[in-house]
C-alpha positions in Angstrom: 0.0 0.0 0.0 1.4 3.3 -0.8 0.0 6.5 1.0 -0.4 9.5 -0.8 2.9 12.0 0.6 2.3 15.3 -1.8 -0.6 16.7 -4.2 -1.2 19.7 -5.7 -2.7 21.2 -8.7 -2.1 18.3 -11.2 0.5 16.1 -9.4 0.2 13.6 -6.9 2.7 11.5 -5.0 2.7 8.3 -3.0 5.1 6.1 -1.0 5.9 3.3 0.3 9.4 3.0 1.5 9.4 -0.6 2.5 8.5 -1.9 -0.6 11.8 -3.1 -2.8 10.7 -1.1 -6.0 8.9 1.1 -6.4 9.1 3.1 -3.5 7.7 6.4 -4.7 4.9 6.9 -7.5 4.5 10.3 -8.8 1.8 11.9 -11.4 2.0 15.1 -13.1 -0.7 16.2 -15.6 -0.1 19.3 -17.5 -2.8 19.8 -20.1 -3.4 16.8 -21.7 0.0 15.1 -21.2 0.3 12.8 -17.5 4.0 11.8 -16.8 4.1 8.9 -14.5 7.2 8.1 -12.6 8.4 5.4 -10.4 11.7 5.2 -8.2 13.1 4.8 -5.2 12.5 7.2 -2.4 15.6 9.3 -3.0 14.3 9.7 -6.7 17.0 7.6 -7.9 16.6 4.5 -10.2 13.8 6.5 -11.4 11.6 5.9 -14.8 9.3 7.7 -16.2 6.4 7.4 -18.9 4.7 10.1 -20.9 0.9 9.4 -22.1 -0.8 12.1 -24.0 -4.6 12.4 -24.9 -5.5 12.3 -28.3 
């Protein structure tokens, strides 16, 4: 389970820092584009997608 740490005006962040991997979950929406990224607390070992509305 992952409990939601930061959120804002189109972004959101959750963590769960004794999971292995993922450990943090972060979306940010700007217009019609959401980047979702994944990584360890620290933000390293992070990746990242991009999904845009068509």
């Amino acid at each position: 389970m992952f409990r939601l740490v930061e959120s804002g005006a189109g972004r959101a962040a959750f963590e769960n820092a004794d999971h292995d991997y993922p450990q943090r979950i972060a979306y940010v929406r700007d217009g019609d584009t959401l980047t979702a990224t994944i990584s360890l607390v620290d933000g390293s070992k992070a990746r990242s997608w991009v999904y845009r509305r068509r």
